[in-house]
C-alpha positions as CSV (number, residue, x, y, z in Angstrom):
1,X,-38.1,5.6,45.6
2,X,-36.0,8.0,43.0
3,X,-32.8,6.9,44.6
4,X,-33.8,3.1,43.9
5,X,-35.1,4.0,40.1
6,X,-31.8,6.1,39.8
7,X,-29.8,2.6,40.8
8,X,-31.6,0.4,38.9
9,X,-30.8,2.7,35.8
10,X,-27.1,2.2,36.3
11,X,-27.3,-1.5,37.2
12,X,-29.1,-2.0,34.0
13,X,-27.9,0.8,31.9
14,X,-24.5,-1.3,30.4
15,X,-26.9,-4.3,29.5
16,X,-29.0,-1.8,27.8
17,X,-26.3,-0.6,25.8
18,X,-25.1,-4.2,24.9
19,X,-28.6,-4.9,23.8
20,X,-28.3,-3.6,20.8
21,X,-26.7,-5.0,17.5
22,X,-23.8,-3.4,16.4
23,X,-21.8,-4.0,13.3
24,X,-18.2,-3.4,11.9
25,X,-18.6,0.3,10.3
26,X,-17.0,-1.1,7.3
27,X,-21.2,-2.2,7.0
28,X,-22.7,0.9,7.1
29,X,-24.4,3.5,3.9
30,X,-23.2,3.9,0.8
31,X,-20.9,0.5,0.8
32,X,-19.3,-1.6,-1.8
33,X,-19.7,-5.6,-1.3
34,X,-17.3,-8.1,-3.5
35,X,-19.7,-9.4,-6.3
36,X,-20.3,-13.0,-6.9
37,X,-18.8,-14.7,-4.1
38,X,-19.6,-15.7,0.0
39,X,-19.0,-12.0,2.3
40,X,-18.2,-12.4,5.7
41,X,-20.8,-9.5,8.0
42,X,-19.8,-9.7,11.2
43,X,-20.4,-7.2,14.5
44,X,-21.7,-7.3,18.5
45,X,-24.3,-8.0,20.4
46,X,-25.8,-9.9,23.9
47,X,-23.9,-13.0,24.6
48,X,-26.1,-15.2,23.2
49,X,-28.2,-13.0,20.9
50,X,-29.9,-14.3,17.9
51,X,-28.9,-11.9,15.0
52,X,-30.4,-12.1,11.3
53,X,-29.3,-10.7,8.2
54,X,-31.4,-10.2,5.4
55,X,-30.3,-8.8,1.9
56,X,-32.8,-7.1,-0.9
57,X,-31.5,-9.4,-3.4
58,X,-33.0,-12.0,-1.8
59,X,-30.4,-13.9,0.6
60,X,-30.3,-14.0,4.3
61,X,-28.8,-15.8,7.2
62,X,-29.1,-16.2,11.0
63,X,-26.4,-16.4,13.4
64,X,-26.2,-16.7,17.7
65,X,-23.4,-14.6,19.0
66,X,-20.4,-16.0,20.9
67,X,-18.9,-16.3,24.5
68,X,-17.6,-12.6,23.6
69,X,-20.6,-11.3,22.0
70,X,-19.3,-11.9,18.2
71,X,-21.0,-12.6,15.8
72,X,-20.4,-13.7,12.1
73,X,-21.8,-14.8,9.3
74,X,-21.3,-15.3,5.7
75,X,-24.0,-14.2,2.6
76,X,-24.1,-14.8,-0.9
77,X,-23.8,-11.8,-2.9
78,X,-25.2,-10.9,-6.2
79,X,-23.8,-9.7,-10.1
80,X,-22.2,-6.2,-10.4
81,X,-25.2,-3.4,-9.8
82,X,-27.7,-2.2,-6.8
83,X,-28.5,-0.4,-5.4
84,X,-29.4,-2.6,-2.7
85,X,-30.4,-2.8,1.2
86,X,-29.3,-5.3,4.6
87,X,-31.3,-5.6,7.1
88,X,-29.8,-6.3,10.5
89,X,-31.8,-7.3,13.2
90,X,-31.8,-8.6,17.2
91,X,-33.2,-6.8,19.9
92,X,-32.8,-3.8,17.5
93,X,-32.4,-3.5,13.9
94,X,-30.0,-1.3,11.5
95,X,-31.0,-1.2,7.9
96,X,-28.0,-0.3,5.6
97,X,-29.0,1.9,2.9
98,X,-27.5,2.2,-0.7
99,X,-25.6,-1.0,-1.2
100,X,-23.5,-1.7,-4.3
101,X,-22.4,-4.8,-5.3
102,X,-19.2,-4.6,-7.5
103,X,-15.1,-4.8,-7.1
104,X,-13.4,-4.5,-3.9
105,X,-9.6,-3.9,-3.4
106,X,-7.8,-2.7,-0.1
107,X,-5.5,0.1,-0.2
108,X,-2.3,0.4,1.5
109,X,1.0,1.9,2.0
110,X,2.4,5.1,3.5
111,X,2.5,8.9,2.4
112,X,2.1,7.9,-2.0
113,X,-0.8,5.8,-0.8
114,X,-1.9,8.0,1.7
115,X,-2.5,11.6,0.7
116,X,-5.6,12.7,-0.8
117,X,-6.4,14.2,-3.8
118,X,-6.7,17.5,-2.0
119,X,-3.0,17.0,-1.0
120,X,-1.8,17.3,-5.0
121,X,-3.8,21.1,-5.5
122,X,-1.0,23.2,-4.3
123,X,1.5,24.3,-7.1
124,X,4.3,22.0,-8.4
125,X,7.6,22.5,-6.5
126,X,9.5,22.3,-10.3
127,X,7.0,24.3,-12.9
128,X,7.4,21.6,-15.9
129,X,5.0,19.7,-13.4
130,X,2.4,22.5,-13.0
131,X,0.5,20.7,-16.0
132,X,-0.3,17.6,-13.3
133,X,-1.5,19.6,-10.8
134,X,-3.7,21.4,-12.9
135,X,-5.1,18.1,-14.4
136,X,-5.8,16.7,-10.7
137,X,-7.2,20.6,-9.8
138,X,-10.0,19.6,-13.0
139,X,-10.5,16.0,-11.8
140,X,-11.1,17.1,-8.3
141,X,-13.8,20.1,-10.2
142,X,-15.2,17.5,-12.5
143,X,-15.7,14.4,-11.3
144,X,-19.2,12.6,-10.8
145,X,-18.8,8.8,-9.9
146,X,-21.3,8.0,-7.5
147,X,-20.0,3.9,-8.3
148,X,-16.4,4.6,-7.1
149,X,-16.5,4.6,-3.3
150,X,-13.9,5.0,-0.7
151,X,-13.8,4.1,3.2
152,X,-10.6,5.0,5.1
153,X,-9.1,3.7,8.7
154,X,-8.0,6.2,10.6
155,X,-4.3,6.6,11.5
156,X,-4.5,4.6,14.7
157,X,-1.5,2.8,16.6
158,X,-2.1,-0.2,19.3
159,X,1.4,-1.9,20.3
160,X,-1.0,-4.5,22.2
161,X,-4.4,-4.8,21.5
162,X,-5.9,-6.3,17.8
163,X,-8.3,-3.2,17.4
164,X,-12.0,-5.0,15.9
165,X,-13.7,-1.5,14.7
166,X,-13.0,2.1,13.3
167,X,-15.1,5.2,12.8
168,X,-15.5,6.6,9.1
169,X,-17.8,6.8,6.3
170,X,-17.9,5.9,2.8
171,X,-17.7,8.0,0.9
172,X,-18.3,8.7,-3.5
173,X,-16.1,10.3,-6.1
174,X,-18.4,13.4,-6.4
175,X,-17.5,17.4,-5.8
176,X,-17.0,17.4,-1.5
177,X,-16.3,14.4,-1.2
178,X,-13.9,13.1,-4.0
179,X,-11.1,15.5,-1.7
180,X,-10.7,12.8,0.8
181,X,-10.2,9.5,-1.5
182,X,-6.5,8.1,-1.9
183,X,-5.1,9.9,-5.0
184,X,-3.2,6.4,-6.2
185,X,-6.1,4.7,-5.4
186,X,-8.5,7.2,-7.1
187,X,-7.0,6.2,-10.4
188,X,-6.3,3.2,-9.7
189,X,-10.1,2.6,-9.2
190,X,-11.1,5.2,-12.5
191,X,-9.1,2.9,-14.3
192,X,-11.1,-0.1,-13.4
193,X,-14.8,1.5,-13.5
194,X,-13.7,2.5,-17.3
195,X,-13.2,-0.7,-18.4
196,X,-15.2,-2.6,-16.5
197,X,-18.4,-0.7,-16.0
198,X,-19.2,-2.2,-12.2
199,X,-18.8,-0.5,-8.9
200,X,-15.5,0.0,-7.0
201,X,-15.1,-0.4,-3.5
202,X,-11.5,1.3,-1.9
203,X,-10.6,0.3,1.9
204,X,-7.8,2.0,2.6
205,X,-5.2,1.2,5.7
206,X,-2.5,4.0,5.0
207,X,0.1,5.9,7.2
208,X,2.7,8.9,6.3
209,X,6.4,7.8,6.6
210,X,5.5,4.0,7.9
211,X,7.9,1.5,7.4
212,X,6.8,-2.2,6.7
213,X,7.5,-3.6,10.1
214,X,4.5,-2.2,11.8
215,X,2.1,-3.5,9.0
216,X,3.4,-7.5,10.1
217,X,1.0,-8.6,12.4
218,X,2.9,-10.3,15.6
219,X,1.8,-14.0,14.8
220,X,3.8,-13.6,11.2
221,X,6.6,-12.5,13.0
222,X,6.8,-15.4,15.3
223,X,6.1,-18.2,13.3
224,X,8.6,-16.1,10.5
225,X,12.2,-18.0,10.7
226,X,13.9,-14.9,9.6
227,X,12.2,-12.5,11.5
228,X,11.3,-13.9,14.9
229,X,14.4,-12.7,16.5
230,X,14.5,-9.0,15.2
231,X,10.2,-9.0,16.8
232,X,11.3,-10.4,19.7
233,X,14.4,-8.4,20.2
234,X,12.7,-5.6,19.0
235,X,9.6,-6.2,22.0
236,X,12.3,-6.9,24.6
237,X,13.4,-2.9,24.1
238,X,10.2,-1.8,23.8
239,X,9.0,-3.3,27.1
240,X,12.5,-2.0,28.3
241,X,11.7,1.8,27.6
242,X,7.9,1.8,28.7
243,X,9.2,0.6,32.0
244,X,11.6,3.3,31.8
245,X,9.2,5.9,31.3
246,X,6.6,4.9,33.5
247,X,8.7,5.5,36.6
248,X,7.6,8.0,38.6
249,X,10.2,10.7,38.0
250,X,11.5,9.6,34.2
251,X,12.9,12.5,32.6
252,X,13.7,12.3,28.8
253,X,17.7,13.6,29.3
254,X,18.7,13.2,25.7
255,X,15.8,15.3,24.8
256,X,16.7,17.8,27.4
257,X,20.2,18.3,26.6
258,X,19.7,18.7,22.3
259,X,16.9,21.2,23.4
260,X,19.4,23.1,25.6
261,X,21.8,22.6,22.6
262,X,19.3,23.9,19.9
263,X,18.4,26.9,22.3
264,X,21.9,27.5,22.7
265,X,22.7,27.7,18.5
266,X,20.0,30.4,18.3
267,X,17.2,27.5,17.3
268,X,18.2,26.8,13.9
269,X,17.5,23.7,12.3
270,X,14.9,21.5,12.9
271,X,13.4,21.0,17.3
272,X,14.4,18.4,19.0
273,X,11.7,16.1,19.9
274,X,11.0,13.7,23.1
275,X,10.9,10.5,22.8
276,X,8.0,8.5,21.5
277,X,6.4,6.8,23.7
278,X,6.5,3.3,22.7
279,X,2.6,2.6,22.5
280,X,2.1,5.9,20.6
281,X,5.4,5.2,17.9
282,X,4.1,3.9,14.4
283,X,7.2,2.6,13.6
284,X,7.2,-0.2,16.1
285,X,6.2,-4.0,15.0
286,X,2.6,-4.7,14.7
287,X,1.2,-1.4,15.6
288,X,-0.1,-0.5,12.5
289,X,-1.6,-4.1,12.0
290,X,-3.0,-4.0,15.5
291,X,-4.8,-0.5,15.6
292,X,-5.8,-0.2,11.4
293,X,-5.2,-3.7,9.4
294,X,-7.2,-5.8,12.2
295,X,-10.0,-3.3,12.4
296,X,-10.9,-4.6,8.5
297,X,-9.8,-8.3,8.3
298,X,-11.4,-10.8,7.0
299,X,-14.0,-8.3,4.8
300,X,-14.7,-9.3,1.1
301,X,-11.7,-8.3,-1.1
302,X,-10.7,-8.9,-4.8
303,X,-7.3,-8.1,-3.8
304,X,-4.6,-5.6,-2.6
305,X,-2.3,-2.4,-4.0
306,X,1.0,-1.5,-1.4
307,X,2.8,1.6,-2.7
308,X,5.5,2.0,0.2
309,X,9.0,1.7,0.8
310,X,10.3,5.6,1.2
311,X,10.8,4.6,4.7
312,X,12.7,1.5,4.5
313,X,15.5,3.3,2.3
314,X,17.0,4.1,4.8
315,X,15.9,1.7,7.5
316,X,17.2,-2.4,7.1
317,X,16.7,-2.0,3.2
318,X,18.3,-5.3,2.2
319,X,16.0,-7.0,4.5
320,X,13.2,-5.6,3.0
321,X,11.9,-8.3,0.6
322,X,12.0,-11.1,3.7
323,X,9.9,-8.3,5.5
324,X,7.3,-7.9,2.4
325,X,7.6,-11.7,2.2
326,X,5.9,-12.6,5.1
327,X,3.4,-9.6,5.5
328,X,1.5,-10.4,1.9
329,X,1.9,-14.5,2.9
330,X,0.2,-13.7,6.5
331,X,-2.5,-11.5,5.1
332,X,-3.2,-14.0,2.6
333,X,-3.5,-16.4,5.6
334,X,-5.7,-14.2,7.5
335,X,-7.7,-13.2,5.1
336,X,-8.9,-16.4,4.3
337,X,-9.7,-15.9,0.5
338,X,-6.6,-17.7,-0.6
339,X,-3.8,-16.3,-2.6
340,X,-5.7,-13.0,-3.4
341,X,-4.0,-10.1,-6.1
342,X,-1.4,-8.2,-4.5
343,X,0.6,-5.2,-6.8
344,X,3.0,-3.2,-5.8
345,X,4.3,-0.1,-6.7
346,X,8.3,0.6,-7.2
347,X,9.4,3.8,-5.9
348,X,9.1,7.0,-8.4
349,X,12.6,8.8,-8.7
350,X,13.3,11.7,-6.4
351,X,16.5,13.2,-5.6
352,X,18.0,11.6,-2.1
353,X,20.3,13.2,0.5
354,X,23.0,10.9,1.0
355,X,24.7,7.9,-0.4
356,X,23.5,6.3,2.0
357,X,19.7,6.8,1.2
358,X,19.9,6.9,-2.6
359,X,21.4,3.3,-2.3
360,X,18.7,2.5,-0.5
361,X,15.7,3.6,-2.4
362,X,17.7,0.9,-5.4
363,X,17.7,-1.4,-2.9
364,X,14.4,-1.4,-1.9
365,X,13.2,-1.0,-5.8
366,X,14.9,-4.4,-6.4
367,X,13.6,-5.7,-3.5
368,X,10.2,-5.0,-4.7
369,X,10.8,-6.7,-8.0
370,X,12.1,-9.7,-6.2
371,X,8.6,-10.0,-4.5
372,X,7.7,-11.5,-8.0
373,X,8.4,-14.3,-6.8
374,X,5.2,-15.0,-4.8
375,X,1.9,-16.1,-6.8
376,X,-0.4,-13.6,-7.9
377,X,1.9,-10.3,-7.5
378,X,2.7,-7.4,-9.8
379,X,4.7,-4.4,-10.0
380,X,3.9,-1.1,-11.4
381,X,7.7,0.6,-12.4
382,X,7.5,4.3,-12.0
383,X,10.9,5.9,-12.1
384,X,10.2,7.5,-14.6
385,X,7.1,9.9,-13.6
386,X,9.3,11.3,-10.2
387,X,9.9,14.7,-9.2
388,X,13.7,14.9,-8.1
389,X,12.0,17.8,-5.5
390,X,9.1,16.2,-4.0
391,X,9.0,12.9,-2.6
392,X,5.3,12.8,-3.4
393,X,5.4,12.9,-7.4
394,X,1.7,14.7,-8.9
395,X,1.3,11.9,-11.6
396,X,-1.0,9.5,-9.4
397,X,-2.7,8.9,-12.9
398,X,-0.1,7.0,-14.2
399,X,0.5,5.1,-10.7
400,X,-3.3,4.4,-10.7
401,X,-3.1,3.0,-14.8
402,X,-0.1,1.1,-14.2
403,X,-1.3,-0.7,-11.2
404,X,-4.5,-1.9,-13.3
405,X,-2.8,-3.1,-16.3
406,X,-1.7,-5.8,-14.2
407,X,-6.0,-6.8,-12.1
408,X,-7.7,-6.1,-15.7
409,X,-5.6,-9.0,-17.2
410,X,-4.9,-11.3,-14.6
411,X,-8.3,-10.7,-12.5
412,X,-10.6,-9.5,-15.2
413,X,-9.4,-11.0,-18.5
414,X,-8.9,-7.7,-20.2
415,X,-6.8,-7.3,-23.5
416,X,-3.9,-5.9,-22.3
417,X,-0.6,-6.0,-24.5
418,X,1.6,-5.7,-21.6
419,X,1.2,-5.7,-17.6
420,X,4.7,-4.4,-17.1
421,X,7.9,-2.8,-18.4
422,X,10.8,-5.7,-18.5
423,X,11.5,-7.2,-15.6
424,X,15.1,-9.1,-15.0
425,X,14.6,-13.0,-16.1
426,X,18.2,-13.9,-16.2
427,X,21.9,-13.1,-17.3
428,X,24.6,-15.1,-19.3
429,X,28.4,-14.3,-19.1
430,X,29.9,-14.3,-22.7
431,X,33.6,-13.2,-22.7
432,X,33.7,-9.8,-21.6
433,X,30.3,-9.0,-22.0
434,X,27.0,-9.8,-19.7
435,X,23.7,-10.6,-21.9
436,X,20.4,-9.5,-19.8
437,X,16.9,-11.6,-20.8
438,X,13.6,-9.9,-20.0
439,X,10.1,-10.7,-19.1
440,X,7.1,-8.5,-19.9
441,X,8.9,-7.4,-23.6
442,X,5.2,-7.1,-25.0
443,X,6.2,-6.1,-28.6
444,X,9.8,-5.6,-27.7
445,X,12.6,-3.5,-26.3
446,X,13.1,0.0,-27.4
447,X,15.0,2.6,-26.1
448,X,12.2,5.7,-24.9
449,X,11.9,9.0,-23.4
450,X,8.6,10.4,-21.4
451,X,7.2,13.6,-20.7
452,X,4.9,14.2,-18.1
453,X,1.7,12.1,-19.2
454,X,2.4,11.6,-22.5
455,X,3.4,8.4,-23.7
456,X,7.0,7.4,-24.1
457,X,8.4,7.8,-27.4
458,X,11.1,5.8,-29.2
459,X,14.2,7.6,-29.7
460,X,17.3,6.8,-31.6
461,X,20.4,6.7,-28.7
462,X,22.5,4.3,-26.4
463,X,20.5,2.5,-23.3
464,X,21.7,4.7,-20.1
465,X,22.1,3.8,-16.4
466,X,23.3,0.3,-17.3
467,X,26.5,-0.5,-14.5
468,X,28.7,-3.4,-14.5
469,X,31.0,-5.0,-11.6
470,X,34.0,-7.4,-12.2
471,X,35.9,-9.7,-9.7
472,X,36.9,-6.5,-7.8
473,X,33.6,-5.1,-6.8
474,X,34.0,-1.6,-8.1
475,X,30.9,-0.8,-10.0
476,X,31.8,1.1,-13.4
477,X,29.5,3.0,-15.7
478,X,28.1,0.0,-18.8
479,X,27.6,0.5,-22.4
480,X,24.7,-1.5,-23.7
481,X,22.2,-2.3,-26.5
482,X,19.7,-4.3,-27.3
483,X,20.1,-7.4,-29.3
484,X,16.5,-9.0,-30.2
485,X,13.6,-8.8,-29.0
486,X,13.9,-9.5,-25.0
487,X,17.7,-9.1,-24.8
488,X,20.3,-6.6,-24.4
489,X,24.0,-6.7,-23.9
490,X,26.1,-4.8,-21.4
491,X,30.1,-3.9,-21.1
492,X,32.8,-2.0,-20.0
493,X,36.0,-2.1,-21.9
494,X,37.8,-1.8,-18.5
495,X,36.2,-5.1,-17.1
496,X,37.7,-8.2,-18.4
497,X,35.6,-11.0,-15.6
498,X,32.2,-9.1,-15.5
499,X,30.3,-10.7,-12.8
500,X,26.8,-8.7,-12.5
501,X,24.7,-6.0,-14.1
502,X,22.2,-3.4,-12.2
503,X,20.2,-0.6,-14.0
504,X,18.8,2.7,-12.7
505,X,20.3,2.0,-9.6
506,X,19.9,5.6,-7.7
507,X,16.5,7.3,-6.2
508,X,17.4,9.6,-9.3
509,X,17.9,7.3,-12.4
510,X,17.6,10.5,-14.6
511,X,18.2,8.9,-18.7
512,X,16.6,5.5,-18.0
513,X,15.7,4.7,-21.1
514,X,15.0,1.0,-21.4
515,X,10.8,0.5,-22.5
516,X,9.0,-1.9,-24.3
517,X,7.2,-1.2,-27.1
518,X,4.3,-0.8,-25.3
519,X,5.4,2.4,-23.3
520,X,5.6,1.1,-20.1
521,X,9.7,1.6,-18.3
522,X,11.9,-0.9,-17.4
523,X,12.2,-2.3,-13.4
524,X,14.7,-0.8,-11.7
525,X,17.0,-4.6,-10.8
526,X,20.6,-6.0,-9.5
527,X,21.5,-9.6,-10.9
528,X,23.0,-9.7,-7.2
529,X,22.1,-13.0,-5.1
C-alpha cells in the first residue's frame, strides 16, 4: 500500500508542479510598469488553465493558456505613482507586492554598461580622476531613491535555445542595494527622476567585452541581406567545432602546445586558454539574444540606451553600423511597440595598443554617429570624459546626463537647449579648402576645454584634431576655424584637391576642442562614403 502511494506521488508529482501559475520574474516585488499605455504580463501554467489578472488600480483581465502552457495578456496601466498590487490567480495565486507605475527603459551594452556602481570605488588608475571616484564613493553612501529601480539578467549564453525566464530581483537605489545597479544607467535614470518626478524602471541585458553580433537575434540575421552569409558561415563553423569536440578522444592541441610553450618561457605573459566551447562562447551570433534579450521581450518599455562598441574595434569595425542597423530595426520589430527611443553612447577616449585598434575605436565612433540615420536615435559624444588608462572611464555622471538630454526632449518634451554636441550634416569643397556644416549647434560653435565634471569653457585657440586627405590618400594634420554659426573650415597648405575631412579620429583624441555653446563636445565623424 506505501509502495502504491509512493508511485502515485511520482506519477502525479510533475502535474502538481505544473499546476501552479508561474510568471516571467520580470513580474515580481518591487517592479516598475510603463505608465499610461497597454503592458503585456505574460507566464506558465496547465495546458489549458484559466489565469486572471487583477490590478489595485482597478483593471483586470482573463486569459486560457496555450498548447505550450503560455499565457499572455495585456492590462491597462495607470498615471505615474503607486504603490500598487497584481493579483495573479489559477489553481494558485501570486500577489505582487509594491508596484510602481512610472518610466521604463532597457539597459544594454557591454563592460561601460555593465559594471556596477560598486565597480567605480577602487582608486583612480591616473590621480586627477580621484575626484570621480570620490563623488560615486558619496553617491553610493548617500543615496535614498526608493522610485529608481533596477532588475538585471544574468550573464547567460544559449547558442540554440530562446531562453523565456531569468532569476533576479528588483531592486531600489537605497544603501545595499544601490551597489548592484548599472553605473551608466544609475545616472542615466537620476537624471530622469530629477526632472520628471515619476518612477524609473532599469532592465538591464549587459555582458563584459561582448561584441554586437551575439546581441542579433538569428531571425534578423537571416532575413538581413548583408548579414545572412557572415550567420550562416559563421553557424557552419560553429556546428563544425562542436562536432569536433564532442568526439570521444578530442584533445585541444593548440592549447596543448602554447601551454607547453608558456611553461617552457618560465610562464610569463598571460596563460593560454582552451578553446571555448562553442555553446558556452559569448561572442558567437545570437547567444546573448538567445540566453538574456529573449528572457525580457516583449515587456513594457519607453525605450532603449546601448553603450558598447570596445569590442568591435578591433573585431569587423567598418561593418559595424550594418550590424547595429539590423539589431535596433529587429528589436523594434520584436518588441512590438513600434519605433521605440534608442541612444547610444560613442566611445570615451582611452589610450589603444596598436594602430590597428586605435583606428578602430574611430571607426566604430563614426559608425555610431552614422546610426543617426534610423528614426528615433541619439548619441551621447563622450571623448572627452575618458581616461587614456582605463577603458572603463569614472564619469558615468556625465554618460548618464548626456544620454537624457536626448529622452527628456524627444520623449518627455523637456526644455533642453541642445540634445547633442555637432554632429557632421555635410561638406562643400571650395578651392583648397573643405567647409564642414553641423547639426545640434544649439547656440553655436565655440572652441572648449573640460575638466573632469565641470562644464566646458570657451577658450581662445585653433580647433585641434581636424585631418584632411587629398587625391592621394595620405591623411595630413588640418588647420581649421569656425566661420558662423554651424560651420567651420578646414585646410592644409600642402593639399591642393582636398577630398574629405575626419575629426578626433584616434581612441585618444587628446585637444578636441570643437563644443557648442551649450557645453556638450563634438562627434567624433569621417565625411568618408
Amino acid at each position: 500500500m506505501k509502495q502504491l502511494f509512493y508511485l502515485l506521488i511520482v506519477l502525479l508529482l510533475p502535474q502538481l508542479v505544473l499546476a501552479d501559475v508561474k510568471l516571467n520574474t520580470l513580474f515580481s516585488d518591487h517592479m516598475v510598469v510603463q505608465r499610461n499605455t497597454e503592458i503585456p504580463i505574460w507566464g506558465w501554467a496547465d495546458i489549458g488553465e484559466e489565469v486572471s489578472v487583477v490590478a489595485s488600480w482597478g483593471e483586470k483581465g482573463k486569459v486560457s493558456t496555450d498548447a505550450n502552457g503560455t499565457w499572455k495578456l495585456k492590462l491597462k496601466t495607470p498615471k505615474a505613482g503607486g504603490p500598487y498590487t497584481i493579483t495573479i490567480s489559477g489553481k494558485n495565486t501570486i500577489v505582487i507586492n509594491d508596484v510602481l507605475s512610472g518610466e521604463v527603459w532597457l539597459c544594454t551594452g557591454q563592460s561601460n554598461m555593465d559594471f556596477t556602481l560598486n565597480r567605480f570605488v577602487n582608486d583612480a588608475r591616473e590621480p586627477q580622476y580621484q575626484p570621480l571616484v570620490e563623488h560615486i564613493r558619496k553617491e553610493i553612501q548617500t543615496a535614498n531613491d526608493t522610485w529608481l529601480r533596477h532588475i538585471e539578467v544574468p550573464q547567460t549564453t544559449s547558442l540554440f535555445i530562446k531562453k523565456n525566464n531569468f532569476k533576479d530581483n528588483w531592486r531600489k537605489a537605497v544603501p545595499g542595494q544601490i551597489e548592484k545597479i548599472s553605473a551608466t544607467g544609475y545616472f542615466f535614470a537620476k537624471e530622469l527622476r530629477e526632472k520628471l518626478k515619476v518612477p524609473i524602471g532599469l532592465v538591464e541585458c549587459s555582458w563584459s567585452g561582448t561584441r554586437i553580433q551575439p546581441w542579433i537575434s538569428e531571425n534578423a540575421y537571416l532575413e538581413s541581406e548583408n548579414l545572412r552569409e557572415y550567420f550562416l558561415s559563421t553557424r557552419k563553423d560553429i556546428e563544425a567545432t562542436i562536432a569536433k569536440m564532442e568526439t570521444k578522444n578530442y584533445k585541444d592541441l593548440v592549447y596543448e602546445k602554447r601551454l607547453a610553450s608558456w611553461n617552457k618561457m618560465g610562464q610569463k605573459g598571460r596563460k593560454p586558454k582552451p578553446e571555448t566551447y562553442p555553446k558556452d562562447n559569448k561572442q558567437l551570433p545570437a547567444t546573448n539574444y538567445n540566453g538574456m534579450l529573449s528572457a525580457v521581450i516583449p515587456y513594457a518599455i519607453k525605450g532603449a540606451i546601448w553603450y558598447q562598441g570596445e569590442s568591435n574595434a578591433v573585431y569587423m569595425p567598418n561593418e559595424y553600423e550594418d550590424f547595429l542597423t539590423v539589431m535596433i530595426t529587429s528589436w523594434r520589430k520584436e518588441w512590438g511597440q513600434g519605433d521605440f527611443p534608442f541612444y547610444m553612447a560613442q566611445l570615451a577616449s582611452c589610450k589603444r595598443g596598436s594602430n590597428e585598434a586605435d583606428n578602430g575605436w574611430a571607426t566604430v565612433n563614426d559608425k555610431l554617429r552614422r546610426t543617426l540615420k534610423l528614426p528615433n536615435t541619439g548619441l551621447a559624444v563622450l571623448h572627452d570624459i575618458g581616461e587614456a588608462k582605463d577603458i572603463h572611464p569614472h564619469n558615468k555622471m556625465e554618460v548618464g546626463k548626456r544620454l537624457s538630454l536626448w529622452a527628456l526632449k524627444h520623449d518627455y518634451n523637456k526644455e533642453v537647449s541642445a540634445v547633442s554636441g555637432p554632429l557632421y550634416n555635410n561638406m562643400q569643397i571650395k578651392n583648397n579648402k573643405i567647409q564642414v556644416e553641423f547639426l545640434e549647434v544649439g547656440s553655436g560653435l565655440v572652441t572648449a576645454n573640460k575638466f573632469l565634471m565641470d562644464k566646458p569653457v570657451e577658450v581662445n585657440e585653433d580647433l585641434k584634431t581636424f585631418e584632411i586627405v587629398g587625391e592621394n590618400g595620405v591623411w595630413k594634420p588640418a588647420k581649421a576655424k569656425i566661420i558662423s554659426s554651424n560651420k567651420i573650415e578646414v585646410w592644409n597648405a600642402s593639399i591642393k584637391k582636398p577630398i574629405n575631412v575626419r575629426y578626433a579620429w584616434s581612441g585618444t583624441p587628446d585637444g578636441a576642442n570643437l563644443y557648442n555653446k551649450d557645453g556638450l563636445p563634438a562627434a567624433v565623424f569621417s565625411t568618408e562614403n
